[in-house]
C-alpha positions in Angstrom: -117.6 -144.0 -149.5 -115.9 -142.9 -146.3 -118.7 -140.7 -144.7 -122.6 -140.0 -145.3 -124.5 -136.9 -143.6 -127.7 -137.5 -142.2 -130.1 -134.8 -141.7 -131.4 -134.3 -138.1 -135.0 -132.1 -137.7 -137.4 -132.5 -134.9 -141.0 -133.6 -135.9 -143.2 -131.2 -135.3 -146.2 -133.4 -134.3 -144.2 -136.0 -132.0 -141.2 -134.0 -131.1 -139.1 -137.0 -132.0 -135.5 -136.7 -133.8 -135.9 -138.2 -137.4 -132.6 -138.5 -139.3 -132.1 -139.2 -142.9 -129.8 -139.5 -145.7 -130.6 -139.6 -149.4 -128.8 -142.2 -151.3 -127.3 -140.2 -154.4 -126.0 -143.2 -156.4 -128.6 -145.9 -156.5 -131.3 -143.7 -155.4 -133.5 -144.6 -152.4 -131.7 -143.9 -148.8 -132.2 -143.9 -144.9 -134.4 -142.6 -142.4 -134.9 -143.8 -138.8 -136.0 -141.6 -135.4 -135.9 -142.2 -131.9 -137.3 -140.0 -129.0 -133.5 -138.9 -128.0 -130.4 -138.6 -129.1 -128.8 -141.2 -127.8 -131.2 -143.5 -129.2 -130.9 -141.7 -132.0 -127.4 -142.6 -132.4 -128.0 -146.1 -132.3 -130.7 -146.5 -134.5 -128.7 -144.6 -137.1 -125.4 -147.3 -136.8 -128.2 -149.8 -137.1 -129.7 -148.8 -139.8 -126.4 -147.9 -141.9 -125.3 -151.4 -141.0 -128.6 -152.8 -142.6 -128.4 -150.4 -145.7 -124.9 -151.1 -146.7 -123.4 -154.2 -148.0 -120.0 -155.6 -146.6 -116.9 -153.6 -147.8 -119.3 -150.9 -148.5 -120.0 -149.4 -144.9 -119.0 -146.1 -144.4 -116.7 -145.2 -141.7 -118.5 -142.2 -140.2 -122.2 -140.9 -140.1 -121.9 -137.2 -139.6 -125.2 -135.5 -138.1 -126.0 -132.6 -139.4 -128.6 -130.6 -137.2 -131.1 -128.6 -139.5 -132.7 -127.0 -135.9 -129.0 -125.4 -135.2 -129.2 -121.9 -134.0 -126.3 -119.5 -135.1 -125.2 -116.8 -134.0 -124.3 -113.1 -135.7 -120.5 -112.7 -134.1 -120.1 -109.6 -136.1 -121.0 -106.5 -134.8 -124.4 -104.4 -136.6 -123.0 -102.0 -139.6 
């Protein structure tokens, strides 16, 4: 596995950034938070390196933000 995407939401209740990945193949999977992002960011590399056996490490966690705004770029019809 090259890459996994974890999941980034804000708790409601704390306002800590939880992240988390669902393993698809053996079931199970990772969630850790921190109270920013950096920390974030390093309790994520920590906890893929504790998940993962050697050889089996991904190369990249990609954070996917569920909070993201968007916005319309297209003019109203």
């Amino acid at each position: 596995m090259r890459e996994i995407t974890l999941t980034v939401s804000t708790d409601p209740e704390s306002g800590w950034l939880v992240a988390s990945w669902d393993d698809p193949v053996h079931g199970g999977g990772i969630t850790t938070q921190a109270d920013s992002l950096d920390q974030l960011q390093r309790e994520i590399v920590d906890a893929v390196r504790c998940y993962f056996d050697e050889g089996e490490l991904p190369e990249r966690a990609r954070l996917h933000f569920q909070d993201d705004p968007s916005l319309s770029v297209l003019e109203p019809a």
